[in-house]
Legacy VTK file of the C-alpha trace (Angstrom):
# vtk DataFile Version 3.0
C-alpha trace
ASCII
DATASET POLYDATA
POINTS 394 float
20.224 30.555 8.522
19.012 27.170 7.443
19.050 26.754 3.305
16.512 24.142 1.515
18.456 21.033 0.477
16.783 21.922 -2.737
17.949 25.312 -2.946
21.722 24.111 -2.064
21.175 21.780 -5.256
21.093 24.327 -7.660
24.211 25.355 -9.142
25.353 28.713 -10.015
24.280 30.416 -13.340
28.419 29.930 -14.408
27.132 32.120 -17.615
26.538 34.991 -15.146
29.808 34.612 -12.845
31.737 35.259 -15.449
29.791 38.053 -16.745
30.608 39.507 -13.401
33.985 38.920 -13.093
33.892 40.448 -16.555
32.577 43.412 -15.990
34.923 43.560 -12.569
37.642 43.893 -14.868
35.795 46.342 -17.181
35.585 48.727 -14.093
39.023 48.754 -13.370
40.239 49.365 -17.202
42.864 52.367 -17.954
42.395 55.198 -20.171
43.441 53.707 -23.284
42.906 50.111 -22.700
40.537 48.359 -24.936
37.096 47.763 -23.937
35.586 44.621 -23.251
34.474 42.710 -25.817
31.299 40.895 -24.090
30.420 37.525 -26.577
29.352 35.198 -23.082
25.693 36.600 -23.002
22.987 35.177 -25.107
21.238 38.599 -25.600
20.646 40.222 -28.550
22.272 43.785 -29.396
19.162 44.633 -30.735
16.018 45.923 -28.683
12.162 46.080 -29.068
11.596 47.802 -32.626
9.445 51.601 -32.346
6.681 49.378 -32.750
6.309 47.618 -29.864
7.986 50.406 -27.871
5.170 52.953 -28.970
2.533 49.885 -28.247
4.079 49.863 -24.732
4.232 53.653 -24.247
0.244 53.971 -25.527
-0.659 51.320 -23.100
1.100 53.095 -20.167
-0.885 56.229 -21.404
-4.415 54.302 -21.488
-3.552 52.892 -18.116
-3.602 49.487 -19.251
-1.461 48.184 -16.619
-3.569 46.118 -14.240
-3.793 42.023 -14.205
-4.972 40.345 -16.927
-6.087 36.738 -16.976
-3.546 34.151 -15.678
-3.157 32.552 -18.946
-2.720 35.750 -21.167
-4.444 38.897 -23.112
-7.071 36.572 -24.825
-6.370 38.751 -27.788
-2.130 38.374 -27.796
-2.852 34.357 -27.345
-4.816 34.707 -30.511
-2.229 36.540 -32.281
0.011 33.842 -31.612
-1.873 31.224 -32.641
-2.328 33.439 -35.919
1.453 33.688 -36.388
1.634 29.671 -36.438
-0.971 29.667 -39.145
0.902 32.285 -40.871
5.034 31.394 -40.438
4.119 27.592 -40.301
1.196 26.961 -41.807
-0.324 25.214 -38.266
-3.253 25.303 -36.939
-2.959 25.905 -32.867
-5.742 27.051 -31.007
-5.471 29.823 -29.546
-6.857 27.854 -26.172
-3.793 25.856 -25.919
-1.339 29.010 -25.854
-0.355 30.380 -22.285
1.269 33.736 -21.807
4.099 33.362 -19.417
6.813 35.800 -17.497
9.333 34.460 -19.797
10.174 31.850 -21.082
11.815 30.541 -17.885
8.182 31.003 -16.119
6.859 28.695 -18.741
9.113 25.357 -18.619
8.354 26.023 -14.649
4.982 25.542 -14.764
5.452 23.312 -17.234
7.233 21.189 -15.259
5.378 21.198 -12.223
2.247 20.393 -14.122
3.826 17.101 -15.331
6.717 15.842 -13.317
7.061 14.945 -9.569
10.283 14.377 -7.276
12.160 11.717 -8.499
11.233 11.522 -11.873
14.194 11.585 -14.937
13.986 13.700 -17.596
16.502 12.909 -20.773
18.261 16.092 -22.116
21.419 16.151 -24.078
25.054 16.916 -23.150
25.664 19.765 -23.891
22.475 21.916 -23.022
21.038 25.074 -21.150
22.051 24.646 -17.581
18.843 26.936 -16.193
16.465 23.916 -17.824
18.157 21.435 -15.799
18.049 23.632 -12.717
14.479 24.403 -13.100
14.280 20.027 -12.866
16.088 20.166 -10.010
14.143 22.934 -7.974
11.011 21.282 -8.237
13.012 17.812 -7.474
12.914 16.123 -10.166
16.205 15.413 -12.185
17.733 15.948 -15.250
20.094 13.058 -17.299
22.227 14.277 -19.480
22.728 11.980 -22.530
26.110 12.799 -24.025
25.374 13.710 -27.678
28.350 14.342 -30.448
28.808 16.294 -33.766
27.797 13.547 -35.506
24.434 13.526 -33.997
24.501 17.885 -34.311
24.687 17.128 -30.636
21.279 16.607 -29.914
19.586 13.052 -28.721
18.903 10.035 -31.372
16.091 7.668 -30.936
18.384 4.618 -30.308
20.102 6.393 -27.236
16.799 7.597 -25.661
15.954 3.895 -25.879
18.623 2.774 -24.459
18.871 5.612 -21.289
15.391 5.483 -20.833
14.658 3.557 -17.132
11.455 3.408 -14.782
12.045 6.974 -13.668
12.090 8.322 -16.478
9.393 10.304 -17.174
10.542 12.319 -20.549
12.303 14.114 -22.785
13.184 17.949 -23.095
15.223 18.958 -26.105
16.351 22.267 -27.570
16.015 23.046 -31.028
17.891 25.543 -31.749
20.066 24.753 -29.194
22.035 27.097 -26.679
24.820 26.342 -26.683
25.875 24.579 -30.322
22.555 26.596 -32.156
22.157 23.271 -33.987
18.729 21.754 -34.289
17.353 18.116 -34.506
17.067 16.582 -37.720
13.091 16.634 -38.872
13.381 12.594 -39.434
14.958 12.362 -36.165
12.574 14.354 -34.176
9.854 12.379 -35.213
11.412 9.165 -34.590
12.399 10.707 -31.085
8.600 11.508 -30.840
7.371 8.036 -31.474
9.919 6.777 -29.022
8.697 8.980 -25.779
5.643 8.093 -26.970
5.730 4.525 -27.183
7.032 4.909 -23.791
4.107 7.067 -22.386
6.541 10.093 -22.233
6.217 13.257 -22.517
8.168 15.920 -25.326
9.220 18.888 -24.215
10.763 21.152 -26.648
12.217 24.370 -26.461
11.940 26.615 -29.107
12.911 30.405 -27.755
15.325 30.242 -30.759
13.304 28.935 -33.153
12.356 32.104 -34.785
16.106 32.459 -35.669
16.926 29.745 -38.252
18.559 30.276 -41.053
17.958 26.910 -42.365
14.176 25.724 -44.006
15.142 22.627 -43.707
15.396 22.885 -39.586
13.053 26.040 -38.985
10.025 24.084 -38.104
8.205 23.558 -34.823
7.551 20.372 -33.361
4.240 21.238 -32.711
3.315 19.484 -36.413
4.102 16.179 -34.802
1.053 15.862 -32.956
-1.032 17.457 -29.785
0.960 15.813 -27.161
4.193 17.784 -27.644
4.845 20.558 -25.008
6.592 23.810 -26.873
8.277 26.336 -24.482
8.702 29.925 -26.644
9.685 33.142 -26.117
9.564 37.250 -26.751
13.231 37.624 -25.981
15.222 36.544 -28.629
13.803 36.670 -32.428
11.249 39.182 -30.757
14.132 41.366 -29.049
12.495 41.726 -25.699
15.075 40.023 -23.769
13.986 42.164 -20.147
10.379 42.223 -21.014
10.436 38.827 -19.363
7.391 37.480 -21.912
7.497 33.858 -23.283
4.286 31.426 -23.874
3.794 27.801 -23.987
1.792 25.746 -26.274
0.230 22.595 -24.592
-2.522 19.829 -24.793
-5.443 20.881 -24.084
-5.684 18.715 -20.680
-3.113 20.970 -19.349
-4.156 24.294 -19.919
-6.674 24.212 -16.991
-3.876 22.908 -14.733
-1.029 25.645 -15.386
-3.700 28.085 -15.101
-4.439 27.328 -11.802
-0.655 27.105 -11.321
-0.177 30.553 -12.957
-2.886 31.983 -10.606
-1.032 31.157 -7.610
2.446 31.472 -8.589
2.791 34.898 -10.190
-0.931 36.026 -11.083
-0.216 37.033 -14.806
2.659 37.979 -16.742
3.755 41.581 -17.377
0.636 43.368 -18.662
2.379 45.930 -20.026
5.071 43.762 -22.050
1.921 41.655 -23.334
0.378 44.575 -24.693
3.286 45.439 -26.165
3.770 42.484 -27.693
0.958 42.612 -29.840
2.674 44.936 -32.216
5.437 42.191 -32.563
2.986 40.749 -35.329
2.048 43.767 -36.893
3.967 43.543 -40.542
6.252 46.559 -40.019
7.677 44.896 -37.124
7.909 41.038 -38.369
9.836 42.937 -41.413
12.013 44.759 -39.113
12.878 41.050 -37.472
13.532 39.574 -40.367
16.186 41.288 -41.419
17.725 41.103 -38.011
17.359 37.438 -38.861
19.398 37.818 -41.972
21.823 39.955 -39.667
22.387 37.192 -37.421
23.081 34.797 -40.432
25.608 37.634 -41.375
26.997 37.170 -37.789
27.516 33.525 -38.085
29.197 33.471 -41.424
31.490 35.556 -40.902
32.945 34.515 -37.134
32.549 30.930 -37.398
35.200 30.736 -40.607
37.452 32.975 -38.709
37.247 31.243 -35.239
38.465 28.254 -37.134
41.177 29.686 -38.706
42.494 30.790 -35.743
42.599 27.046 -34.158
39.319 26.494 -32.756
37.639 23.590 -33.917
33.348 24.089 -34.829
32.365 20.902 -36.039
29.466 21.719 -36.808
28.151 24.619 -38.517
25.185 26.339 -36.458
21.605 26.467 -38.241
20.148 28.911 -36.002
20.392 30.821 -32.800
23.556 32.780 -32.198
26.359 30.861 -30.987
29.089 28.816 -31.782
30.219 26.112 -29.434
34.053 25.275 -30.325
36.535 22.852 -28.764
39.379 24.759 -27.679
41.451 22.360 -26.330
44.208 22.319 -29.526
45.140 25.960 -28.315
45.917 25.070 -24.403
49.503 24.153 -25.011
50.314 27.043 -26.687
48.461 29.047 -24.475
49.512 27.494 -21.161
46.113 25.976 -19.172
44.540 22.948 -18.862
41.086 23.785 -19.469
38.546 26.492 -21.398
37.662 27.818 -17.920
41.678 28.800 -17.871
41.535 30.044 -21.399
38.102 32.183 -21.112
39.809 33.642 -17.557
43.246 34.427 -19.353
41.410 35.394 -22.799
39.350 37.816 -20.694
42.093 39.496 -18.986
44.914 39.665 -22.158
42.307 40.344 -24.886
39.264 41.770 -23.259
37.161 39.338 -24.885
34.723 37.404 -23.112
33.094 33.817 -23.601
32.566 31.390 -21.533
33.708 27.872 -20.760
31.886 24.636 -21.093
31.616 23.966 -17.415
28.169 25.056 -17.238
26.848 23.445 -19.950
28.351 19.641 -19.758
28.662 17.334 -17.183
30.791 14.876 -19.990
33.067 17.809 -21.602
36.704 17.450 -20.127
36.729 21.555 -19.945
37.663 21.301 -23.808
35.053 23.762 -25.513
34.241 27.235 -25.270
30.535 29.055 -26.496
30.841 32.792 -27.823
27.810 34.046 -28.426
27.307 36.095 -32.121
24.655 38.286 -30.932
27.300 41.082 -31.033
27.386 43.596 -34.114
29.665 42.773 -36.538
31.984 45.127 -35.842
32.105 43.055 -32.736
32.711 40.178 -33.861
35.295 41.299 -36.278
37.089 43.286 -33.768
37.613 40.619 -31.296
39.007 38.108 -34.135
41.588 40.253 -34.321
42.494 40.718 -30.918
42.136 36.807 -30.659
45.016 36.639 -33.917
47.129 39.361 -32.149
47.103 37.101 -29.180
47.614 33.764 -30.655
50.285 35.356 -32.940
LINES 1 395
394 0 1 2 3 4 5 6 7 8 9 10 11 12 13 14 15 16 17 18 19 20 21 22 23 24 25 26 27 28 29 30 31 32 33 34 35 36 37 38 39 40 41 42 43 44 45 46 47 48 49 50 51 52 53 54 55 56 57 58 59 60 61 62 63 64 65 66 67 68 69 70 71 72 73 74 75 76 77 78 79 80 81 82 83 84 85 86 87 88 89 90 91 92 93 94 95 96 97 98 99 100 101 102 103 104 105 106 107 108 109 110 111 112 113 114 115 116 117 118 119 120 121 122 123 124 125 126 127 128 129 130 131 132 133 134 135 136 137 138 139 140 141 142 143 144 145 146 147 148 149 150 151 152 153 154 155 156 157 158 159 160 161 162 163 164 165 166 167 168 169 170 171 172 173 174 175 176 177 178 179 180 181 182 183 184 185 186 187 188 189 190 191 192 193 194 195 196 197 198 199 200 201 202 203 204 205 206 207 208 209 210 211 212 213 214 215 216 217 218 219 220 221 222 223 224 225 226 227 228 229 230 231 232 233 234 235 236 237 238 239 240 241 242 243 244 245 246 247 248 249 250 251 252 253 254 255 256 257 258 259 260 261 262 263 264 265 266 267 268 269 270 271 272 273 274 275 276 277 278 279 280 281 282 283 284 285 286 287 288 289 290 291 292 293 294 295 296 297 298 299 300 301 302 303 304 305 306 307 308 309 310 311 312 313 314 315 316 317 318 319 320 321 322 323 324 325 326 327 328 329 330 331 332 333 334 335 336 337 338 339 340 341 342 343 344 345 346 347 348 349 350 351 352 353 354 355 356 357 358 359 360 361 362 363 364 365 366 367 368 369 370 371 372 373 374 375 376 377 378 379 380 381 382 383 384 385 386 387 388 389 390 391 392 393
């Protein structure tokens, strides 16, 4: 069967191969053996809170599950405009927020609402793979700038500068980031944002983890920087609705018109029955039940990150949000026996039952030295698998 060029261009999801390969091994466990330990999936432990589950199950009930309008339930974009006003003191119109089938759904219309084939978008190295794929399905292509601790490893005015070329076209940036959950300094954000703009770019910024920062300092949305910055955002993680498949983007206003019509022909609408359930995310029972998953998470983080570094891996940088910690490995592979963290997450996997995964699918400059476990695990988790991880390194 012939296979788009464009298709073939799109790597695997390496995130998911070795959750399968994981849970390969799971299936084949002896009574006795210790489970797996799964800390290579960005997905929370928790799910929706009774809230939005009973706000789901009522709209079921009222048969509230035909389309609604291709940029969202007029009265969920106005709850999120409402949560701006109240968790960032913003004002954004409810007319420039589009409901989207995820997050995913959003930087794809997104993207084909502003770039064509051939155009460059800057991202740093390391990053999401999927945003880089989503570039290269619709042709366009992403240029990974590498960034380093001393940076958080995000992008600095001075190197956009310098990368930026005639194809170039913008700028998409994570903040929190998967992998290092490190944001951009406030001061350098805006200096990045006067650069694009000086340039006649566009800012992209994705900010599905925003929700979960632990830091004041770095839990602020771009969106205060002016009109022209494109925010990608999402239900799954600080909301918990990870297979709702609900997200939302904020744009300018001269887009909104354009990913409708995009939205219309693509998928219709997003999941009526998640967006109805979504508007009990707001509802103050529910935003207190989040925050103190929020202080869970921060838990999380304090109390792996210390103990991953004790046992030899180096975190340079202390994450400020999201749940991850993205550590360079490489000190351990002599004493461990590989060349690389693909060899340690495959031997880790099958002598400790604990599962990351390697830096292959987030870098193109890493030398396969760092490894990203995710801390969205309970803490009994967490704390389990240090051990095992001591045992082994013992």
């Amino acid at each position: 069967m012939r296979i788009s060029d464009r298709a073939q261009s799109v790597a695997p999801f390496y995130v998911m191969q070795v959750a399968k390969r994981a849970q390969a091994l799971a299936a084949d466990l002896g009574a006795g053996q210790p489970r797996m330990l799964y800390l290579n999936i960005g997905e929370p432990d928790f799910t929706a809170p009774p809230p939005v589950q009973a706000a789901a199950q009522r709209a079921i009930e009222a048969g509230l599950t035909q389309y609604t309008p291709a940029l969202g339930l007029p009265a969920l974009r106005k709850r999120i405009s409402a949560w701006y006003a109240q968790r960032h003191g913003l004002d954004v119109p409810a007319r420039r927020i589009v409901v989207t089938a995820g997050a995913s759904a959003g930087l794809q219309l997104a993207c084909l609402a502003l770039f064509n084939p051939g155009d460059e978008v800057l991202m740093p190295d390391p990053s999401y793979p999927c945003n880089r794929h989503i570039l290269a399905s619709i042709g366009a292509r992403a240029r990974l700038l590498s960034s380093a601790a001393a940076n958080r490893f995000q992008l600095d005015p001075a190197g956009i500068a310098q990368a930026w070329s005639a194809q170039t076209v913008g700028v998409l940036i994570a903040s929190p980031s998967n992998p290092t959950g490190t944001s951009v300094d406030p001061q350098v954000l805006r200096d990045i944002h006067a650069e694009v703009r000086a340039r006649g770019g566009i800012l992209l910024m994705d900010e599905i983890y925003l929700g979960l920062s632990f830091d004041e300092r770095y839990g602020q949305t771009a969106l205060a920087l002016g009109e022209d910055v494109v925010s990608i955002n999402s239900f799954s993680k600080y909301f918990s609705m990870t297979g709702w498949r609900l997200g939302w983007l904020v744009l300018p206003d001269a887009l909104v018109d354009v990913v409708e019509r995009l939205a219309q022909n693509l998928y219709i609408c997003a999941s009526t029955v998640a967006q109805h359930a979504a508007l009990a995310c707001f509802e103050p029972e529910s935003l207190a039940i989040y925050e103190e998953r929020r202080a869970a998470y921060q838990a999380r983080r304090d109390a792996f990150i210390p103990g991953l570094r004790a046992l030899g891996f180096d975190v340079p940088v202390m994450p400020d949000g999201a749940f991850y910690a993205w550590a360079d490995a490489s000190a351990l592979f002599d004493r461990l026996g590989v060349h690389d963290s693909a060899a340690l997450v495959e031997r880790m996997m099958r002598e400790t039952h604990v599962v990351a995964t390697p830096s292959v699918d987030f870098s193109e400059h890493d030398r396969g030295t760092h490894v990203r476990f995710s801390t969205a695990s309970s803490i009994e988790d967490l704390t389990e698998a240090l051990q095992r991880l001591q045992r082994w390194l013992a």
